[in-house]
N, C-alpha and C positions, 0 to 999 in steps of 0.2 A: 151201771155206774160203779166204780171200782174208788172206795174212800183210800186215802194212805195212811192213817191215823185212828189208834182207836183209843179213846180219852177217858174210859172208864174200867178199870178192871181191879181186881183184891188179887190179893195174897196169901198164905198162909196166917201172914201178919193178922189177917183182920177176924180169925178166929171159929169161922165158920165156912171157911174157904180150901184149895184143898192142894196148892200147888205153890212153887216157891219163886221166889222174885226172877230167877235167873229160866226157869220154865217157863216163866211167863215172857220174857225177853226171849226167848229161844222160839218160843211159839208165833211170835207177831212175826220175828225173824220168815220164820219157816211159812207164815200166809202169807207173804209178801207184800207185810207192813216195813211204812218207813220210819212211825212213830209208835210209840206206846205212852202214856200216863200210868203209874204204878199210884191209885189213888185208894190207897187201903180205908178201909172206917174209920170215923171219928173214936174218940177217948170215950164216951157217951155209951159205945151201942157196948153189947156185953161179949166180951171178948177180945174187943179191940185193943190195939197197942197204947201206950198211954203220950203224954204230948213231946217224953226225951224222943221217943219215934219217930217221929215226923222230923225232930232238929237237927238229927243223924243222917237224914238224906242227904244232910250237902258230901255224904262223900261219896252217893252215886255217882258213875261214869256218867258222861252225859253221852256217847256212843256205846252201843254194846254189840258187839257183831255189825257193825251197822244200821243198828235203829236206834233213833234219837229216844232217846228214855228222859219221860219230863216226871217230876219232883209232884208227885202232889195228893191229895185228900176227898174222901168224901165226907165231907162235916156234914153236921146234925146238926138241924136248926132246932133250936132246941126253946124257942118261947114267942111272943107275934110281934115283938120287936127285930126279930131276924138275926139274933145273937146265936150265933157257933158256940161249939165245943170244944175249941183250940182257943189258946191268946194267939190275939192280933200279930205279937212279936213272931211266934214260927208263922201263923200266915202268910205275915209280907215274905219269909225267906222262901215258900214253896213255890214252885212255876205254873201252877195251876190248882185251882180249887173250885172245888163241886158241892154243892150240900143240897141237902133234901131232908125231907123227914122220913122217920123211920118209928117203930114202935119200941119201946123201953127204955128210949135214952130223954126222957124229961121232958119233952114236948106234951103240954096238956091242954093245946087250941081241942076244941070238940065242935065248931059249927064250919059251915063251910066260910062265912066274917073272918074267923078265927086265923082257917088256915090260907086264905087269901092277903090276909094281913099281914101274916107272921112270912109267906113267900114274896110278897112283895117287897115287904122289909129288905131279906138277904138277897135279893134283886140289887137293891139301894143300896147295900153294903157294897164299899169299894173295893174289896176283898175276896169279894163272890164273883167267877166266870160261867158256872154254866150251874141250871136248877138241873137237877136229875130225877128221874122218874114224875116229872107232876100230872102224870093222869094215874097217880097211885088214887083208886075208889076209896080205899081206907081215908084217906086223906082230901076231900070232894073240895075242890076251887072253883070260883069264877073264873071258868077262864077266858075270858074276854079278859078283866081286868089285866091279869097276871101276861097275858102274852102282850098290851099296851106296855105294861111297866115293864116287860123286856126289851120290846123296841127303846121307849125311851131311855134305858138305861145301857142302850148296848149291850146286853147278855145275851146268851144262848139258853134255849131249852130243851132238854134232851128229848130222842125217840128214845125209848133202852129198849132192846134186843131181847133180852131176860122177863122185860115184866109180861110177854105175849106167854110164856110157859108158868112166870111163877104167880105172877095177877094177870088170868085171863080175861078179869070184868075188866081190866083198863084197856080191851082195847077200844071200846069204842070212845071213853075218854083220848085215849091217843087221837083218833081217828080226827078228834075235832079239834084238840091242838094243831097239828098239824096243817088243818083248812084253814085256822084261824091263822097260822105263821105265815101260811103263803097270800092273806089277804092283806097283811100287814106288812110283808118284807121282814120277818122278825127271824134273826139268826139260831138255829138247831143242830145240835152234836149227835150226831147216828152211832152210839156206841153197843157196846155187848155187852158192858156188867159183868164180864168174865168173873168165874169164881174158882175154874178148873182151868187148864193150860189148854184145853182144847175148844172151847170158847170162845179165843181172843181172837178177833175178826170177824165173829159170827154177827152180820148185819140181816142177817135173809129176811127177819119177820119183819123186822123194823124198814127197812127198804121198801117194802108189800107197801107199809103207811106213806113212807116219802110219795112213791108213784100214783098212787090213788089222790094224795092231796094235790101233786102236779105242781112238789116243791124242787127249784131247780138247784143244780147241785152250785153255784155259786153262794146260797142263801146255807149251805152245810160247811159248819167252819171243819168239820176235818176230812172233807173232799182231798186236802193236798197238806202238805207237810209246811207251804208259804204260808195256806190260809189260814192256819195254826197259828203260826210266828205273826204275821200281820193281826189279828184278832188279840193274841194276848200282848203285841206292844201297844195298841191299841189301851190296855187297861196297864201301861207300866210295866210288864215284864220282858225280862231276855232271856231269851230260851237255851241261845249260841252260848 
């Protein structure tokens, strides 16, 4: 299965990453991606750009060589109400946004209540499209709960590609998200987490999980570059 789209990747922006916005566009180019998301780190994590960052994207091309280059963030959920690290104002302008927890950026849930709570939350948030990494072990959820409140809220929740190399205990959390999505019908982003320019499209480990759960590539919103644009009009954006 060959996705068009890969909806999670950094930049030098984000501080601990190692390659530049137009490498990174050059590289989706060169896998024979049709999409990329340039979704550097929240304001939160250390290093990261601060919130003029993200306001500044409106003067991205929205073509670059020919790939659709979408606008947007990995935010930090940062307490168990589901509150980001960005205002809502740049929010609404970016064309996609991702959040997940991370370590050092103010999130102080410590049980698995906590961080089940605090993801379901930014699930509920109308602002939020896709949870990223939630079989992070650091991080343990119910995930029954957390993939119900993605069905019902229409979100997606990521494979990442990155957490098989850099959290290898997540994969057997993955393993059961992914049974869980496909017993549910609950929509999932197959991204890479790219942090280098050669990274971006790298789906292989994360794919391993898709086929094993026997999740069909209809239920992966970025199988196609449509299912992309239909999924986030879907939650109020225009990609075009």
């Amino acid at each position: 299965m060959k996705l068009e789209a890969d909806l999670h990747t950094h930049t030098i922006a984000s501080g601990h990453a190692y390659s530049t916005f137009k490498e990174m566009v050059e590289a989706a180019d060169q896998k024979g991606l049709k999409m990329i998301a340039i979704t550097d780190h929240g304001p939160n994590m250390p290093g990261a750009p601060d919130s003029e960052f993200f306001f500044n994207t409106l003067i991205w091309s929205r073509m670059i060589n020919g790939v659709h280059v979408l606008r947007g963030i990995e935010a930090n959920i940062i307490d168990t109400k589901g509150q980001l690290d960005l205002p809502d104002e740049i929010l609404d302008q970016l064309d996609i946004v991702l959040a997940g927890f991370h370590t050092g950026t103010g999130y102080r849930g410590s049980t698995v209540e906590d961080n089940t709570k605090a993801m379901i939350a930014a699930l509920e948030n109308p602002r939020v499209h896709i949870i990223t990494h939630p079989g992070n072990p650091r991080f343990p959820i119910d995930f029954e709960k957390v993939v119900l409140a993605a069905r019902d809220c229409g979100k997606a929740l990521e494979i990442n590609n990155s957490s098989f190399f850099i959290r290898p205990k997540s994969i057997e959390f993955c393993v059961r998200i992914a049974e869980l999505a496909k017993e549910h019908g609950v929509m999932v982003a197959v991204n890479s987490d790219a942090h280098i320019y050669y990274q971006v499209g790298d789906f292989s480990l994360a794919m391993g999980i898709i086929d094993r759960a026997g999740i069909e590539k209809s239920q992966i919103i970025n199988s196609s570059t449509e299912h992309v644009r239909n999924f986030l009009t879907q939650h109020g954006k225009n990609i075009d």
